[in-house]
N, C-alpha and C positions, 0 to 999 in steps of 0.2 A: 569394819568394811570401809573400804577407802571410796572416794567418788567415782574412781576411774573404773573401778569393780560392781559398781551399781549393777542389779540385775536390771530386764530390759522391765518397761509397763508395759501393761493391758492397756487399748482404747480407754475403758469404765477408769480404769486407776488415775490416767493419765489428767481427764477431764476432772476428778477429785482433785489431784495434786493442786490444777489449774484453780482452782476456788478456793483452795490454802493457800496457793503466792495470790491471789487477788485482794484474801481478806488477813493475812498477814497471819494470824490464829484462828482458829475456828472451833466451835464445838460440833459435833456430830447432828445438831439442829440446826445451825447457822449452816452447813452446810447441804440439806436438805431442802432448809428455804431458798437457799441460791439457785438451787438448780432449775432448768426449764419447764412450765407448765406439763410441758407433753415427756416429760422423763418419768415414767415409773418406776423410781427406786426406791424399795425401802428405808428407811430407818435402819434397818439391821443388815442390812446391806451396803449402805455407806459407811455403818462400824464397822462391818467388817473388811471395806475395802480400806479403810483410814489405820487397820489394824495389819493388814496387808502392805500398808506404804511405810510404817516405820518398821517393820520386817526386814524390809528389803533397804531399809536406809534413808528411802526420801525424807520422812516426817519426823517428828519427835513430838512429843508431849506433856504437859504440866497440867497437874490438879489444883484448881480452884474450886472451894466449896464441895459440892458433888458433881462438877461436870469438868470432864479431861478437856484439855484444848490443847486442839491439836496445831505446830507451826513446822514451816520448813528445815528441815536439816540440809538441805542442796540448795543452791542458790539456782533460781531459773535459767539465769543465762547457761548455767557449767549443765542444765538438761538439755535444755534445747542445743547447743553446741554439740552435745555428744549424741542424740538424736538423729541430727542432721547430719551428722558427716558420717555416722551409721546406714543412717538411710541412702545418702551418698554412694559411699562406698558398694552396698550392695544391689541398687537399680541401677547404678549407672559408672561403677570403677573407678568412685571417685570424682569425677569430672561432672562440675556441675552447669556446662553450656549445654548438656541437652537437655537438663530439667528447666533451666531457663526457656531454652526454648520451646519446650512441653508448655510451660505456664502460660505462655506470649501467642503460641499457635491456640492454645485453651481459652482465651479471651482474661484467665487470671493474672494476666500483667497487661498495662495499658504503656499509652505514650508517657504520663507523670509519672509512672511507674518506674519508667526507663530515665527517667529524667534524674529519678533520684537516686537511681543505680548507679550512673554517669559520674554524679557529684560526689557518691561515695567512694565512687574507685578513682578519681582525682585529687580525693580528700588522701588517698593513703598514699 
């Protein structure tokens, strides 16, 4: 399966992947300890969603001793790019000033916020 053919994630999947690029490999314990106090998820349900992500391509895995560890097969940026310009594409045509300005009306962008948008798009 090529990157560009990625199937989409799940919210749950998505927040797993995210604690595989944080911790580089993971076993199916390290990544249960990562998770937040108030997450109720199993054990057998983060196997099966870490079982669920190299499915679909994201992960891959090597055995050590008795425990799989699981690491990235996609590099986060090529998600998150394809994510975004997905999400793009279908709330808004594409055109991302009025999610900008969604976020900026929402109080989720400030004035540094904008400062550093500024610099970015002078940098390019």
């Amino acid at each position: 399966m090529t990157k560009e053919k990625l199937p989409p994630l799940s919210p749950c999947e998505t927040e797993i992947l995210r604690l595989v690029w944080q911790l580089k490999d993971a076993t199916v314990q390290q990544i249960c300890d990562k998770l937040p106090a108030q997450r109720k998820i199993t054990y057998a349900t983060v196997q099966t969603l870490l079982r669920r992500l190299e499915r679909k391509g994201y992960l891959k895995h090597r055995v050590e001793g008795k425990a799989h560890l699981f690491y990235p097969a996609v590099a986060q940026d090529h998600v998150i790019r394809r994510s975004v310009n997905d999400f793009l594409e279908r709330l808004f045509g594409g055109d991302a000033i009025p999610l900008v300005q969604h976020l900026a009306e929402h109080g989720r962008i400030d004035a540094e916020d904008l400062e550093r948008l500024k610099k970015l798009v002078e940098n390019e």
